[in-house]
MMTF fields as JSON, N, C-alpha, C and O atoms, coordinates in Angstrom:
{
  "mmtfVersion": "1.0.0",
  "mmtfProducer": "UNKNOWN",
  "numBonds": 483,
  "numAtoms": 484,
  "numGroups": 121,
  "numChains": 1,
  "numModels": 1,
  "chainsPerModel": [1],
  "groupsPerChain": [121],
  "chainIdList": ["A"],
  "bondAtomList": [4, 2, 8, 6, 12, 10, 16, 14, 20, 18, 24, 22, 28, 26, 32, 30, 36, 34, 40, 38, 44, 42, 48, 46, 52, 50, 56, 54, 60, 58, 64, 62, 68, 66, 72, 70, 76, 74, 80, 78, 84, 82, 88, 86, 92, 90, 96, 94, 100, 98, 104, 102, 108, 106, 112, 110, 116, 114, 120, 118, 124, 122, 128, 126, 132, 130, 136, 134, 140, 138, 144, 142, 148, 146, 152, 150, 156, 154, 160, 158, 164, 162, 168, 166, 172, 170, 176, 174, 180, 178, 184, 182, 188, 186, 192, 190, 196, 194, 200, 198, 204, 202, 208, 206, 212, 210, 216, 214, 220, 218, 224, 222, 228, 226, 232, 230, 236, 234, 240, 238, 244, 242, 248, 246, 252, 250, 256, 254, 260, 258, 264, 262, 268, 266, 272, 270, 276, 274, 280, 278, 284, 282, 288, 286, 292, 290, 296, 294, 300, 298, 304, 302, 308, 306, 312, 310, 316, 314, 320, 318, 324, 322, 328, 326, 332, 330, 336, 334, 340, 338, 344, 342, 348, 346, 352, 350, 356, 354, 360, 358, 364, 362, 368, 366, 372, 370, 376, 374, 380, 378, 384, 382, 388, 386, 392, 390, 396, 394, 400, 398, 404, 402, 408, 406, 412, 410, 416, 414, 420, 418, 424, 422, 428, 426, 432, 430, 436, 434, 440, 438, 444, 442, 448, 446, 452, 450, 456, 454, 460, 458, 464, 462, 468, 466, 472, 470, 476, 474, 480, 478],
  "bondOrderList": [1, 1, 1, 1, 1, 1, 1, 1, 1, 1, 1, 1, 1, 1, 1, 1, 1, 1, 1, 1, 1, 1, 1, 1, 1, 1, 1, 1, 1, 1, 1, 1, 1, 1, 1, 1, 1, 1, 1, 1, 1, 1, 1, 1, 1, 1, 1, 1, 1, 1, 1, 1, 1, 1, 1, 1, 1, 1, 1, 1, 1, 1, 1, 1, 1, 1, 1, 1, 1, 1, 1, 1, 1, 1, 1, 1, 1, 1, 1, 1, 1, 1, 1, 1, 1, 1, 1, 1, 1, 1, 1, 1, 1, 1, 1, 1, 1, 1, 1, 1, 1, 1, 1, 1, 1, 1, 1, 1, 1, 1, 1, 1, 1, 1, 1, 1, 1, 1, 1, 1],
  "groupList": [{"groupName": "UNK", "atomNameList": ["N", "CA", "C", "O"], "elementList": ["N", "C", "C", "O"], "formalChargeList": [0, 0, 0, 0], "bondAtomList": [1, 0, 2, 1, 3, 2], "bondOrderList": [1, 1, 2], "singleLetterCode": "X", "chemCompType": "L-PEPTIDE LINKING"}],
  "groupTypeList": [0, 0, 0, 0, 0, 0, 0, 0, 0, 0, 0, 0, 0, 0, 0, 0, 0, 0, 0, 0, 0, 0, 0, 0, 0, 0, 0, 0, 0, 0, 0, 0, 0, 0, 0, 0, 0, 0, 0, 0, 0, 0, 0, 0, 0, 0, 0, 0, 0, 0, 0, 0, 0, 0, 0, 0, 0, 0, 0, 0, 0, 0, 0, 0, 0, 0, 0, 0, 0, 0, 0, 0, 0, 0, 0, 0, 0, 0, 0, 0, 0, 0, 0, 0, 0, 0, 0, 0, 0, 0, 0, 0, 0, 0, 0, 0, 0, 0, 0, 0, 0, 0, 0, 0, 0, 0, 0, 0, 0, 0, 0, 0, 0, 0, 0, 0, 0, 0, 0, 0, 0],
  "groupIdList": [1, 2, 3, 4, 5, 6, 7, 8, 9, 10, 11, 12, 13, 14, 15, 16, 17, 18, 19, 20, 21, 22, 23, 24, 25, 26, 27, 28, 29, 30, 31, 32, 33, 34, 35, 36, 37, 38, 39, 40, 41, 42, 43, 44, 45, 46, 47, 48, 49, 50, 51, 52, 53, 54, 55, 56, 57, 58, 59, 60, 61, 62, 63, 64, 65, 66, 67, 68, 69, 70, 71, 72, 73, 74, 75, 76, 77, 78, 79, 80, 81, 82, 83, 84, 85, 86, 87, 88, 89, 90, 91, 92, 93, 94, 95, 96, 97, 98, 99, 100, 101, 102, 103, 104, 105, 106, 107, 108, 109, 110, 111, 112, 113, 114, 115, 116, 117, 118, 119, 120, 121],
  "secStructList": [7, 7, 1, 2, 2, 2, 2, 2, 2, 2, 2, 2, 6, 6, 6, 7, 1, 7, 6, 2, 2, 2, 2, 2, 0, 0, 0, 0, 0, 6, 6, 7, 1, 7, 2, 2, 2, 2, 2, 2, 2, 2, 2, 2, 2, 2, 2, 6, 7, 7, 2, 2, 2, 2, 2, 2, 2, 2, 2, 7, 6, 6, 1, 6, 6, 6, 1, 1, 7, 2, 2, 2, 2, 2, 2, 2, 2, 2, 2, 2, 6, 6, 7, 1, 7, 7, 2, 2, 2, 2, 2, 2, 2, 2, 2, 2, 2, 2, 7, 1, 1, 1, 7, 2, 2, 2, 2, 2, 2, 2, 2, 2, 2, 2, 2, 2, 2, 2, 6, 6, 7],
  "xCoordList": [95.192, 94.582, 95.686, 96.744, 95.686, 96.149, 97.173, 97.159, 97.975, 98.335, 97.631, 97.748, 96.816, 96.213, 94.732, 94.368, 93.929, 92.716, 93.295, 92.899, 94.504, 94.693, 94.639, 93.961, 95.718, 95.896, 94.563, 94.364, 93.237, 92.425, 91.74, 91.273, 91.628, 90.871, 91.745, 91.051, 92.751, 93.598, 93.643, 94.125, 93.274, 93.14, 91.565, 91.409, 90.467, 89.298, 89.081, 88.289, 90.075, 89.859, 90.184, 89.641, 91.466, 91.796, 90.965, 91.393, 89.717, 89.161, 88.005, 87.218, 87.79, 86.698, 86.522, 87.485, 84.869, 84.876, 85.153, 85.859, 84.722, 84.75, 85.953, 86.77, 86.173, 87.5, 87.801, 88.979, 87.043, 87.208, 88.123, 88.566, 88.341, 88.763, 90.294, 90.862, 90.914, 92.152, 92.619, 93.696, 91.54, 92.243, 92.392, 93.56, 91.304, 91.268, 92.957, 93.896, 92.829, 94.113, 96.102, 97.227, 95.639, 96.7, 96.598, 97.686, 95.764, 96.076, 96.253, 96.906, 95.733, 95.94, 97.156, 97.897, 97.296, 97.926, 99.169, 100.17, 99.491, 101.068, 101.496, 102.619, 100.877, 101.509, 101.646, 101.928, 101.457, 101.523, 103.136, 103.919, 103.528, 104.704, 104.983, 106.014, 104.416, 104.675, 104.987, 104.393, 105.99, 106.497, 105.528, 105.12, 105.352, 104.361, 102.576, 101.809, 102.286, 101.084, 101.458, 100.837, 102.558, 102.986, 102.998, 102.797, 103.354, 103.487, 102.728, 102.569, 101.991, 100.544, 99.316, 98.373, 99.79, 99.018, 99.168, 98.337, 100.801, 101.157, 100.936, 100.922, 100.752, 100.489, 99.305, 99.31, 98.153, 96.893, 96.515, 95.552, 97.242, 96.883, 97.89, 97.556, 98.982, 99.302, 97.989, 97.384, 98.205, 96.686, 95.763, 95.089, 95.461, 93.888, 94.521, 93.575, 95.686, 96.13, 95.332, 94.963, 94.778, 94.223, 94.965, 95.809, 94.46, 95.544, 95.575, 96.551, 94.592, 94.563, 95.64, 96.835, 95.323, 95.959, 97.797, 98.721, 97.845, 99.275, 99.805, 101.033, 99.241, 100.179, 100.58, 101.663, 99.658, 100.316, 101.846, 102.93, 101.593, 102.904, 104.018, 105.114, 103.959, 104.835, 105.168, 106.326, 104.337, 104.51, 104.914, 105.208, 104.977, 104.908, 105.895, 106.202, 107.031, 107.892, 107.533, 106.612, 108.002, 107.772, 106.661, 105.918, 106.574, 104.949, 105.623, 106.814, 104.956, 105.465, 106.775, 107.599, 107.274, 108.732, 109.233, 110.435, 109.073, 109.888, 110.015, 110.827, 109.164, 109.304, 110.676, 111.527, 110.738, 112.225, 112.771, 113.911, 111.377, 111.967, 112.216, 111.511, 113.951, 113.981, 112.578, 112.26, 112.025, 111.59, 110.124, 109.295, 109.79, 108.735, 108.581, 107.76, 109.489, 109.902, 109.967, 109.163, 110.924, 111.386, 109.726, 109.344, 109.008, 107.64, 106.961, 107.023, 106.393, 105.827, 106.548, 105.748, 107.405, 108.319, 108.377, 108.66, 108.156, 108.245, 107.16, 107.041, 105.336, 104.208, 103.875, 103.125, 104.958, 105.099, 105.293, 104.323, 106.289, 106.891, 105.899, 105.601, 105.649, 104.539, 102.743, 101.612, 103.14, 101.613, 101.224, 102.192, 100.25, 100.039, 99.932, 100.509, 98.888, 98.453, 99.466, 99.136, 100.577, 101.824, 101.472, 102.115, 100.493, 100.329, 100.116, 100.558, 99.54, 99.257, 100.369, 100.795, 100.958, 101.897, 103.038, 103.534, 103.429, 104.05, 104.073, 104.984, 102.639, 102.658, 102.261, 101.757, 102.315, 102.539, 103.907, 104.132, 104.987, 106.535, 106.819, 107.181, 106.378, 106.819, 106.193, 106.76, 104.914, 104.596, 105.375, 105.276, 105.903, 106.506, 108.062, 108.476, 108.779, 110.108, 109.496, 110.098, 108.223, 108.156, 107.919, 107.954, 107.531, 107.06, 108.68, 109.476, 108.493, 109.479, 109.855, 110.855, 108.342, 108.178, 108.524, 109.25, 108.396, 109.168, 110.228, 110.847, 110.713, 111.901, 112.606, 112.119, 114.201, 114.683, 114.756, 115.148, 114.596, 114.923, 113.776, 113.732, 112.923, 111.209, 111.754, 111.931, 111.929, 112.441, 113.679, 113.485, 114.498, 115.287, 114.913, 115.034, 114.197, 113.258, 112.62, 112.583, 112.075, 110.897, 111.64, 111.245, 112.584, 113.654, 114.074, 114.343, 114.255, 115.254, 113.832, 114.001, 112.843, 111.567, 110.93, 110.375, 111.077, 110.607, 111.55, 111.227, 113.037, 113.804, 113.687, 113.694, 113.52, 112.907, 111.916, 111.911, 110.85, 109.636, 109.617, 108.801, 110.307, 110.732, 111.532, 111.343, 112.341, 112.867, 111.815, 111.742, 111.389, 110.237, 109.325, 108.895, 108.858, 107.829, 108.042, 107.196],
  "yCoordList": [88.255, 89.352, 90.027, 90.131, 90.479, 91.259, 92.191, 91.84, 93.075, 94.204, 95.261, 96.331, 94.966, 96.129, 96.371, 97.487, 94.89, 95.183, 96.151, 97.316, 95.578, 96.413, 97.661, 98.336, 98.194, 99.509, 100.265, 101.478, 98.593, 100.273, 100.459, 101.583, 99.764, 99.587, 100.943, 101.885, 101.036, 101.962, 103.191, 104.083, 103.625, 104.607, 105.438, 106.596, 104.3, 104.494, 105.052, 105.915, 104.258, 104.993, 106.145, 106.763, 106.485, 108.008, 108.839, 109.932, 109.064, 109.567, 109.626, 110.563, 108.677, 108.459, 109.498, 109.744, 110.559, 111.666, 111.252, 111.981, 110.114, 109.516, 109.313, 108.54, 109.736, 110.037, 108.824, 108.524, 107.942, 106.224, 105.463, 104.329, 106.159, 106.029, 105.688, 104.627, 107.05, 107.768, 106.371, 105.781, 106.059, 104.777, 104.017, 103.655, 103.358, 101.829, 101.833, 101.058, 103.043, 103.23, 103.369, 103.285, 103.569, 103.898, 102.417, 101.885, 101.991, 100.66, 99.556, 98.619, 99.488, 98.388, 98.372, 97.402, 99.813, 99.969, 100.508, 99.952, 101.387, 101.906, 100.699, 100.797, 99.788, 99.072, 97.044, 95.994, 97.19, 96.091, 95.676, 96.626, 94.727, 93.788, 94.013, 93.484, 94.52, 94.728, 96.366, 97.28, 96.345, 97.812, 98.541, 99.697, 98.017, 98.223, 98.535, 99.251, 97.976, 98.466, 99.814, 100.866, 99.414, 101.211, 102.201, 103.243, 101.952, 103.019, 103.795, 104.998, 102.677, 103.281, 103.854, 104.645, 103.186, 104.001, 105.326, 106.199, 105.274, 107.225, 107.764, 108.985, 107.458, 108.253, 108.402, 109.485, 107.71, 107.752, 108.63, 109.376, 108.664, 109.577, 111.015, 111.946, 111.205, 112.08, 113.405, 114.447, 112.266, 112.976, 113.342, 114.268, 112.863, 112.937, 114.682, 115.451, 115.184, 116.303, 116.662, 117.811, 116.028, 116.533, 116.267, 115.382, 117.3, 117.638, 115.706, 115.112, 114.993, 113.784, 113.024, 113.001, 112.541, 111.847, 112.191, 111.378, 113.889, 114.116, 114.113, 114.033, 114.179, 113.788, 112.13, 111.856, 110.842, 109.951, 109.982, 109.69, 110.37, 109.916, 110.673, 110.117, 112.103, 112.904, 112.565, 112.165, 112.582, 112.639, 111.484, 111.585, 110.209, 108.588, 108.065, 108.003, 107.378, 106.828, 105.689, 105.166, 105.134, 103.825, 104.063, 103.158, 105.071, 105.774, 106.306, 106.543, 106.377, 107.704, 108.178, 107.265, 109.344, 109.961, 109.292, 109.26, 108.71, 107.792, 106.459, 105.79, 105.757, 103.687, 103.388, 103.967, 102.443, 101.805, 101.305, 100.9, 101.444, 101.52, 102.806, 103.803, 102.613, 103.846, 104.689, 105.86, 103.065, 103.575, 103.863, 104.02, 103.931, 104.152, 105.711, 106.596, 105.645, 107.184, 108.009, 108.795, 107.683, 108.793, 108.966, 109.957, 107.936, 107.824, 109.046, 110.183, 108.903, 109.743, 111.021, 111.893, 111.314, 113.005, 113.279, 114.473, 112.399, 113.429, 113.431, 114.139, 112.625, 112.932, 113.881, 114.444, 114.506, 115.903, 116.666, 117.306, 116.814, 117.874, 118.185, 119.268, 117.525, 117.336, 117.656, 117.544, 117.92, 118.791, 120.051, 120.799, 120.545, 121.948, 122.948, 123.999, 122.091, 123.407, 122.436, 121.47, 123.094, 122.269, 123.026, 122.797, 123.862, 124.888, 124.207, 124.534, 123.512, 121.952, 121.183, 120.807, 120.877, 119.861, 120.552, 120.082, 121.933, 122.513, 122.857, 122.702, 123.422, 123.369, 122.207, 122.589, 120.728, 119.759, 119.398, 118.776, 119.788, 119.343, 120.199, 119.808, 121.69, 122.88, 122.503, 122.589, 122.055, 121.217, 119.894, 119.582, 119.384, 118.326, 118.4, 117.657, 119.661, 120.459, 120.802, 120.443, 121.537, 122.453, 121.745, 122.227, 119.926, 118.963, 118.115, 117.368, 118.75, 118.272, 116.802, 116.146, 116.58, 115.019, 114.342, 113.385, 114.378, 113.969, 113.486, 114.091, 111.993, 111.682, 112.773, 113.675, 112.258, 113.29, 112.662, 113.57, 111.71, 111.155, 111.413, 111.4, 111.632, 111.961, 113.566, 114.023, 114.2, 115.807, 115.604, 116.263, 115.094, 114.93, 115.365, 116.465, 114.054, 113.704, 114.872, 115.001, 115.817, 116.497, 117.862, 118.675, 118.134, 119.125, 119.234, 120.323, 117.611, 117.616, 118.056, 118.675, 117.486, 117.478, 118.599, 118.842, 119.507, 121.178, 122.146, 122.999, 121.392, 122.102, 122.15, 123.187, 120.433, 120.535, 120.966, 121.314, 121.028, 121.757, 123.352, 124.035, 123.783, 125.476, 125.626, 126.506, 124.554, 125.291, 124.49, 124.671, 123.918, 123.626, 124.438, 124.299, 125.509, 126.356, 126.981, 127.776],
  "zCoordList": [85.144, 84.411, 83.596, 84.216, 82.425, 81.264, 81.847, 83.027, 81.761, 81.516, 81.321, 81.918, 80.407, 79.351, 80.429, 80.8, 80.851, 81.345, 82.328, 82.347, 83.4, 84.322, 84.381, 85.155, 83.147, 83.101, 82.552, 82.485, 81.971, 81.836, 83.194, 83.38, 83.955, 85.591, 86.191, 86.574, 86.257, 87.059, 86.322, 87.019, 85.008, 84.183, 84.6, 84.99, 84.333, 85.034, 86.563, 86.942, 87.356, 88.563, 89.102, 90.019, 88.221, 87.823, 87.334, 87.707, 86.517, 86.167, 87.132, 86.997, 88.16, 88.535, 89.466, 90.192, 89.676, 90.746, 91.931, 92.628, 92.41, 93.713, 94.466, 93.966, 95.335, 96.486, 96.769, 96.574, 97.21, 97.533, 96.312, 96.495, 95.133, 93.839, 94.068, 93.812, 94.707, 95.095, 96.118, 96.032, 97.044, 98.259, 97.447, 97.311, 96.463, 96.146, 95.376, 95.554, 94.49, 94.06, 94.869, 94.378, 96.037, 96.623, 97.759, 97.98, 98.218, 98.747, 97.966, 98.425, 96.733, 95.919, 94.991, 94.832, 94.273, 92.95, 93.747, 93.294, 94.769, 95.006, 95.974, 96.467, 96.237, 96.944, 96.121, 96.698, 95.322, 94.108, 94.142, 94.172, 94.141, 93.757, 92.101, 91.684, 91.43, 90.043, 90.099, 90.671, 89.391, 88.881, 87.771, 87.885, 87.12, 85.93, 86.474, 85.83, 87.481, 88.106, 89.002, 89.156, 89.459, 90.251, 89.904, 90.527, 88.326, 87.467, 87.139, 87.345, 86.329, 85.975, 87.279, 87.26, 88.078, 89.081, 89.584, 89.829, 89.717, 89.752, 88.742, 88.897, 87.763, 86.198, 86.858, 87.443, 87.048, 87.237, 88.457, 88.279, 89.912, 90.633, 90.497, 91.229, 89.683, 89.399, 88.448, 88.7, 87.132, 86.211, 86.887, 86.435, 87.968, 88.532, 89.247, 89.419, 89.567, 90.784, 91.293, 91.047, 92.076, 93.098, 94.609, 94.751, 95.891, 96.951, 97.188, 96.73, 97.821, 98.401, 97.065, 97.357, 95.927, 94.747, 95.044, 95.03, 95.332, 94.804, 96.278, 96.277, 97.597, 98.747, 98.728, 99.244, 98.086, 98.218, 97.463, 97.967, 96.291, 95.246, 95.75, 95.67, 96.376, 97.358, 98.322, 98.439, 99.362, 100.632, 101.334, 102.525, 100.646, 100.909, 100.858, 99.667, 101.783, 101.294, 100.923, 101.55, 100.063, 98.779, 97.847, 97.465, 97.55, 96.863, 95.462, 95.256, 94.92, 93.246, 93.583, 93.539, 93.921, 93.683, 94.728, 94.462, 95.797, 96.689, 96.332, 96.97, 95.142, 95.306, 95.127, 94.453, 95.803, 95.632, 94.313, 94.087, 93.186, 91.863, 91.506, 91.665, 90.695, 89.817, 88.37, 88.159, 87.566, 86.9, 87.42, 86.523, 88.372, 89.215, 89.719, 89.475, 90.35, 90.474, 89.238, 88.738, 88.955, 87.261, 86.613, 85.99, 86.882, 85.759, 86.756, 86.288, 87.939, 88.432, 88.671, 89.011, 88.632, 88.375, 87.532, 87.44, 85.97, 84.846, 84.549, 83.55, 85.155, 85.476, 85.4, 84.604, 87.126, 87.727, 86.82, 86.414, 86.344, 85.081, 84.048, 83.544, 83.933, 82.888, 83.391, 82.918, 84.122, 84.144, 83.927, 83.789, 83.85, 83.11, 84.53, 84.809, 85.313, 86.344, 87.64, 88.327, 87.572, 88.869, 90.269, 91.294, 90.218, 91.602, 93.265, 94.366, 92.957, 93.692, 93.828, 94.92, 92.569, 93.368, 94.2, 95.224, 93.503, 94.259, 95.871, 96.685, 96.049, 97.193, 98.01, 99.066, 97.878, 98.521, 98.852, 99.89, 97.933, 97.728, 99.385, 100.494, 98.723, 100.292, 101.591, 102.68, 101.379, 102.748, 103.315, 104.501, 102.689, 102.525, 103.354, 104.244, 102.66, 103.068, 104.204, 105.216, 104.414, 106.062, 107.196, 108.328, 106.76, 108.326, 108.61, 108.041, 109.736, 110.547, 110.314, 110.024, 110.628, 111.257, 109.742, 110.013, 108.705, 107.074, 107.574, 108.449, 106.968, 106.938, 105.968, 105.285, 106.211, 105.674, 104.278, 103.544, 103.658, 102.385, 101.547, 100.317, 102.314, 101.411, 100.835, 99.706, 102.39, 102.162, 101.08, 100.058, 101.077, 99.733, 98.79, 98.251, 98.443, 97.242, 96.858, 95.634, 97.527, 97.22, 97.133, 96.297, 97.861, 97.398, 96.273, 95.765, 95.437, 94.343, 92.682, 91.631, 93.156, 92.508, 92.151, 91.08, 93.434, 93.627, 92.382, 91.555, 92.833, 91.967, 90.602, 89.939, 89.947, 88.715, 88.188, 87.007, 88.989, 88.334, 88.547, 87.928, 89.214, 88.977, 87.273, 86.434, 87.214, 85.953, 84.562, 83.347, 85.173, 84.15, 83.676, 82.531, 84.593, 84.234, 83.357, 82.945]
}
Protein backbone atom coordinates (compact mmCIF):
# COMPACT_ATOMS: atom_id res chain seq x y z
CA UNK A 1 0.00 0.00 0.00
CA UNK A 2 1.08 3.73 -0.94
CA UNK A 3 2.40 6.17 1.48
CA UNK A 4 -0.10 8.59 0.61
CA UNK A 5 -3.27 5.95 0.89
CA UNK A 6 -1.76 5.32 4.30
CA UNK A 7 -1.39 8.63 5.50
CA UNK A 8 -4.91 9.36 4.35
CA UNK A 9 -6.32 6.14 6.51
CA UNK A 10 -4.35 7.47 9.61
CA UNK A 11 -5.42 11.20 8.95
CA UNK A 12 -9.12 9.85 8.80
CA UNK A 13 -8.80 8.05 11.92
CA UNK A 14 -7.71 11.13 13.57
CA UNK A 15 -10.62 12.86 12.77
CA UNK A 16 -12.76 10.05 13.43
CA UNK A 17 -15.42 10.66 16.76
CA UNK A 18 -15.04 7.14 17.68
CA UNK A 19 -12.60 6.25 20.64
CA UNK A 20 -11.90 2.70 19.04
CA UNK A 21 -10.26 5.22 16.38
CA UNK A 22 -7.48 6.34 19.06
CA UNK A 23 -6.68 2.10 19.65
CA UNK A 24 -6.79 1.09 16.04
CA UNK A 25 -4.36 4.00 15.84
CA UNK A 26 -2.11 3.33 18.70
CA UNK A 27 -1.90 -0.55 18.21
CA UNK A 28 -1.36 -0.44 14.62
CA UNK A 29 0.20 3.01 13.70
CA UNK A 30 2.67 3.72 17.06
CA UNK A 31 3.80 0.45 16.88
CA UNK A 32 4.67 0.06 12.88
CA UNK A 33 8.35 -0.82 11.79
CA UNK A 34 8.17 2.26 9.52
CA UNK A 35 9.14 5.64 10.88
CA UNK A 36 7.04 7.44 8.47
CA UNK A 37 3.76 5.61 9.66
CA UNK A 38 4.82 6.62 13.35
CA UNK A 39 4.89 9.85 12.43
CA UNK A 40 2.02 10.45 10.90
CA UNK A 41 0.28 8.70 13.43
CA UNK A 42 1.48 11.06 16.33
CA UNK A 43 0.65 13.98 14.12
CA UNK A 44 -2.71 12.27 13.93
CA UNK A 45 -3.29 11.44 17.65
CA UNK A 46 -1.59 14.54 18.70
CA UNK A 47 -4.27 16.77 16.32
CA UNK A 48 -7.01 14.72 17.54
CA UNK A 49 -5.80 16.19 21.76
CA UNK A 50 -7.76 14.52 23.31
CA UNK A 51 -6.87 13.10 27.19
CA UNK A 52 -6.83 9.13 25.74
CA UNK A 53 -4.88 10.30 22.02
CA UNK A 54 -2.29 12.57 24.08
CA UNK A 55 -1.42 9.96 27.07
CA UNK A 56 -0.26 7.48 24.33
CA UNK A 57 2.31 9.85 22.52
CA UNK A 58 3.33 11.07 26.34
CA UNK A 59 3.01 8.71 28.62
CA UNK A 60 4.46 5.60 26.41
CA UNK A 61 7.79 4.60 26.19
CA UNK A 62 8.53 3.97 22.39
CA UNK A 63 5.34 6.12 21.59
CA UNK A 64 5.42 9.97 20.11
CA UNK A 65 7.96 11.98 22.45
CA UNK A 66 9.57 8.65 23.63
CA UNK A 67 10.13 6.39 19.94
CA UNK A 68 13.44 5.33 19.58
CA UNK A 69 13.36 7.49 16.47
CA UNK A 70 14.73 10.92 16.72
CA UNK A 71 12.57 12.14 13.87
CA UNK A 72 9.61 10.55 15.46
CA UNK A 73 9.90 12.21 18.51
CA UNK A 74 10.98 15.75 17.32
CA UNK A 75 7.66 15.29 14.87
CA UNK A 76 5.34 14.65 17.75
CA UNK A 77 6.88 17.58 20.19
CA UNK A 78 6.79 20.15 17.73
CA UNK A 79 3.01 18.62 17.15
CA UNK A 80 3.03 19.54 20.87
CA UNK A 81 4.30 23.04 20.40
CA UNK A 82 2.23 23.62 17.94
CA UNK A 83 -1.01 23.34 19.25
CA UNK A 84 -3.34 26.05 20.10
CA UNK A 85 -5.33 24.76 23.18
CA UNK A 86 -1.84 22.92 25.04
CA UNK A 87 -4.04 22.82 28.47
CA UNK A 88 -4.35 19.10 28.06
CA UNK A 89 -1.24 18.25 27.02
CA UNK A 90 0.11 20.05 29.74
CA UNK A 91 -1.53 18.53 32.25
CA UNK A 92 -0.73 14.98 31.02
CA UNK A 93 3.26 15.93 30.91
CA UNK A 94 2.53 16.96 35.10
CA UNK A 95 0.77 13.73 35.54
CA UNK A 96 3.38 12.08 33.95
CA UNK A 97 6.28 13.99 36.35
CA UNK A 98 3.79 13.18 39.50
CA UNK A 99 3.60 8.93 38.88
CA UNK A 100 6.07 7.44 40.61
CA UNK A 101 5.66 4.32 38.91
CA UNK A 102 6.99 6.42 35.25
CA UNK A 103 10.23 5.32 34.25
CA UNK A 104 12.52 7.85 34.80
CA UNK A 105 13.40 8.43 31.01
CA UNK A 106 9.63 8.96 30.06
CA UNK A 107 9.78 11.56 33.24
CA UNK A 108 12.81 13.01 31.37
CA UNK A 109 11.24 13.32 28.33
CA UNK A 110 8.23 14.96 29.59
CA UNK A 111 10.19 17.31 31.86
CA UNK A 112 12.20 18.46 28.90
CA UNK A 113 8.73 18.85 26.71
CA UNK A 114 6.80 20.69 29.67
CA UNK A 115 9.68 23.05 29.57
CA UNK A 116 9.30 23.81 25.95
CA UNK A 117 5.84 24.35 25.79
CA UNK A 118 5.89 26.90 28.78
CA UNK A 119 8.07 29.11 26.76
CA UNK A 120 6.02 28.54 23.86
CA UNK A 121 2.98 30.06 25.15
Amino acid sequence: MSLKKVSNIIEALGKHEDDDSVRVLCELGTNHANDEVRELTARALIKRNSKESLEIVIKNKGKGINDLSARVAMTAINELLALKEKERAIEILEETLANSETEQEVQDTARSVKALMSFSS
